[in-house]
C-alpha positions, 0 to 999 in steps of 0.5 A: 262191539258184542258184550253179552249179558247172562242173567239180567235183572232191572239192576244188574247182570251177573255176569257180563262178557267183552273180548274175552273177559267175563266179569262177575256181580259181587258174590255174597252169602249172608246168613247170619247163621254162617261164620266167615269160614263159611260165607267165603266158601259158598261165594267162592262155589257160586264164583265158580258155577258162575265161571263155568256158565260164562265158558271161564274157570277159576284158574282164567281170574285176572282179578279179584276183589274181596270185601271184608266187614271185619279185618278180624275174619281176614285170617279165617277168610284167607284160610278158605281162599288159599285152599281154593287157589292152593293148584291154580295160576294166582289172580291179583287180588285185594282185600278191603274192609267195607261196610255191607249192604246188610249186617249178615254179610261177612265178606263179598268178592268181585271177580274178572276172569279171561274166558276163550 
């Protein structure tokens, strides 16, 4: 069995690889300069690097799973997100308010994607 490990720390990888699925570390982007608007946009740019590092892309999600800290960004939030899938095959997906690690973060995602 080979599962391989991109970019390990002590905690964690960012990326982990198995029989053909990539899976993704939570993706943030607090500052608490940024709005949900923009926080969803730079989590799903790194999604998207990360994806092509693993030999993925977006249109290979399988799944995601976005953490929101107010139910109040879900319009705003979606916004962003149905821009970025607007020409892609359509991972499943769900979204739940959850508190986060740190107050400045807005929104994270976790994503499973098929890599060939």
């Amino acid at each position: 069995m080979s599962i391989e490990r991109i970019e390990s720390t002590e905690r964690m990888s960012r990326i982990v690889k198995h029989q053909g699925t990539v899976y993704l570390c939570g993706q943030t982007a607090g500052d608490a300069a940024w709005d949900i608007a923009e926080q969803t946009q730079r989590c799903l740019d790194k999604i998207e690097d990360l994806l092509v590092k693993a030999g993925s892309s977006r249109d290979e999600m399988l799944s995601v799973t976005i953490y929101i800290r107010d139910m109040k960004d879900f319009a705003a939030m979606n916004a962003v997100w149905d821009a970025w899938v607007a020409n892609i095959g359509k991972p499943a997906r769900a979204c739940v308010e959850a508190r986060m690690a740190r107050p400045e973060i807005l929104v994270e995602f976790s994503v499973t994607a098929a890599y060939q």
